[in-house]
N, C-alpha and C positions, 0 to 999 in steps of 0.2 A: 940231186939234179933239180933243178929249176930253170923255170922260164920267166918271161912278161905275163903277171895276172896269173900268178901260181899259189892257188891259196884263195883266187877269187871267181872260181866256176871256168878257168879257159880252162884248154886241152891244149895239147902238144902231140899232132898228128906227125908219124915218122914211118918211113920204109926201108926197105932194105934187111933188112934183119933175117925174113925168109922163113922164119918160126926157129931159128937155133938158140935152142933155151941151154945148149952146152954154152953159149957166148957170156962173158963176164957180165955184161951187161944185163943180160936176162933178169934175174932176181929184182934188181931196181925198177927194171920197167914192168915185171908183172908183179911189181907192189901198189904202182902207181894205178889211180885209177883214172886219172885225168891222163895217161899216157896212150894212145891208142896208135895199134900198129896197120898202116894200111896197105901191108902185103898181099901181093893176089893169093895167098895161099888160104888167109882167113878171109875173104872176099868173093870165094867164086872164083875166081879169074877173072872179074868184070868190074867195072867201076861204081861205085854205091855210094847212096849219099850219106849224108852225115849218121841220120839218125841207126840206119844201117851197117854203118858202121862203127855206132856205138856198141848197139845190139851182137855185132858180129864177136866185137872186141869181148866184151862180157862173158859169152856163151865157150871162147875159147881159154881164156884166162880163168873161169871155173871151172872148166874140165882137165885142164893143164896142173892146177893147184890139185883135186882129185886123186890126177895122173902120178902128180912127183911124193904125195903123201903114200900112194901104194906102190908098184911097182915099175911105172916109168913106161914112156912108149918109145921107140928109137926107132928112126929113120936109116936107111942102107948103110950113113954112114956113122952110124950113134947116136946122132942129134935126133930133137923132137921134128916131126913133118905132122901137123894136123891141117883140115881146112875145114871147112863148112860144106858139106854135102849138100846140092840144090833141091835132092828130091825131099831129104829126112831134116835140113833146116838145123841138123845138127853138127857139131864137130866127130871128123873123121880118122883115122889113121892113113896116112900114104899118100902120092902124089895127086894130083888133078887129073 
């Protein structure tokens, strides 16, 4: 995958995804580190600026990597659901 200035410090901010790391696409985008996903689920549910959203990105794509090397987290419906909890700053298991 590639954009405009891929290779030269841009990012490629994208939603919709919802954290389903079952989706083909998962593997590519949580390789990318210029790829950053700005779902409310890794968000808060609130809007955040960039550098927050770098940060968010980071902190779930290292624990998701963690997650798939040991034994996986699954969502109601198999898929991954993590978010970023407001009180512990960390990623979580389950909905908002």
């Amino acid at each position: 995958m590639s954009w405009g200035g891929t290779g030269k410090g841009s990012y490629l901010i994208h939603g919709h995804i919802h954290n389903n790391r079952d989706a083909a696409y998962w593997p590519l985008l949580a390789s990318m580190d210029h790829a950053l996903n700005a779902s409310v689920e890794i968000n808060r549910f609130k809007p955040v600026a960039f550098d927050e959203l770098l940060e968010n990105n980071i902190a779930v794509k290292k624990s998701w990597s963690a997650t798939d090397a040991s034994s996986g987290i699954a969502g109601a419906n198999g898929s991954a659901s993590l978010r970023l909890d407001d009180s512990r700053q960390e990623p979580v298991e389950g909905p908002g």
